[in-house]
C-alpha positions as CSV (number, residue, x, y, z in Angstrom):
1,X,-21.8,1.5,30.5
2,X,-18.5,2.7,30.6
3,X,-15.1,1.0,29.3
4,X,-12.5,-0.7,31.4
5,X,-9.1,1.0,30.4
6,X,-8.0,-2.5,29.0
7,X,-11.4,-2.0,26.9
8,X,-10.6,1.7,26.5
9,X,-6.6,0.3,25.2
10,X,-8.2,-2.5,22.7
11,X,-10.8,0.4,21.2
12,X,-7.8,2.6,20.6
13,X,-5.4,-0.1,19.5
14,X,-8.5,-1.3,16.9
15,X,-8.8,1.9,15.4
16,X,-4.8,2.3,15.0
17,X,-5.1,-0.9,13.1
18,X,-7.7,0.4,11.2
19,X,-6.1,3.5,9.8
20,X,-2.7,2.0,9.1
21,X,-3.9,-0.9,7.1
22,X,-6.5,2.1,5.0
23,X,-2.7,3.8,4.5
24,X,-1.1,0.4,3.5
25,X,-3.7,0.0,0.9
26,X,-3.3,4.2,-0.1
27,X,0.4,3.6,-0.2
28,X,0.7,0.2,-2.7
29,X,-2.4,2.1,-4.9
30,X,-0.8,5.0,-5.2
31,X,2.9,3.2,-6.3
32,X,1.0,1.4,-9.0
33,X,-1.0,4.4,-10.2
34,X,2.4,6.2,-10.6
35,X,3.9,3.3,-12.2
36,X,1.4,3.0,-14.7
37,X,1.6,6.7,-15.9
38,X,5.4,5.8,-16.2
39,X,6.8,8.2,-13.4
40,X,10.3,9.1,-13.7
41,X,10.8,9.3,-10.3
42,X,9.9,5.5,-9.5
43,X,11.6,4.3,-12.2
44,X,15.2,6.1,-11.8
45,X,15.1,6.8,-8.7
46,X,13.0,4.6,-6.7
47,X,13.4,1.1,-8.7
48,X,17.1,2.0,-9.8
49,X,16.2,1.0,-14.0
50,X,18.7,2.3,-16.1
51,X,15.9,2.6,-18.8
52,X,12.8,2.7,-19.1
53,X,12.3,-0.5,-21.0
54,X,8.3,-1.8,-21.6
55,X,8.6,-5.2,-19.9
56,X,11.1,-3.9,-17.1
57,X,8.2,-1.2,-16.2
58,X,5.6,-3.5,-16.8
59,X,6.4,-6.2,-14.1
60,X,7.0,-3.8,-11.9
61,X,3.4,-2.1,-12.5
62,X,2.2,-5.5,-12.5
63,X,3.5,-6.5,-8.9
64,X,2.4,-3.0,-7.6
65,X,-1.4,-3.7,-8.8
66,X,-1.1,-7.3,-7.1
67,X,0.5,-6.4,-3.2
68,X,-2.2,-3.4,-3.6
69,X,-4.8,-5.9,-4.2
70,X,-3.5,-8.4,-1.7
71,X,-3.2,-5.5,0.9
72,X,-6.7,-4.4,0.4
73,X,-7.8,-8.1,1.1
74,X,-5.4,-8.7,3.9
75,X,-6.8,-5.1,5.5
76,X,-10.2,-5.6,5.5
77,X,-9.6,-8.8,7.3
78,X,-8.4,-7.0,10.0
């Protein structure tokens, strides 16, 4: 049986979905890995702290773990 090219659009369209959402998930993952080995670069650069102060660098590691959570949820929902 072969696919109607609005059928062939919606196959495509699902899988784009798909793979953004898996690099959504890679993307928040990998911020809150970095930010809890205490990466110099997110933390100068990226986050614009003048120091690296524990509960500064905690909250931020903290709300990277939690939108990488919530964005794994959200994607597999899609």
């Amino acid at each position: 049986m072969a696919l109607t090219f609005k059928q062939q659009f919606s196959k495509c369209c699902g899988f784009f979905c798909a793979m953004l959402a898996c690099v959504g998930v890679y993307f928040w993952f990998v911020l809150a890995f970095w930010q809890s080995q205490k990466s110099l670069y997110n933390i100068y650069i990226m986050e614009k702290l003048n120091s690296t102060s524990e509960e500064a660098v905690k909250n931020f590691e903290t709300a990277f773990w939690i939108v990488s959570a919530v964005s794994c949820v959200a994607s597999s929902f899609s």
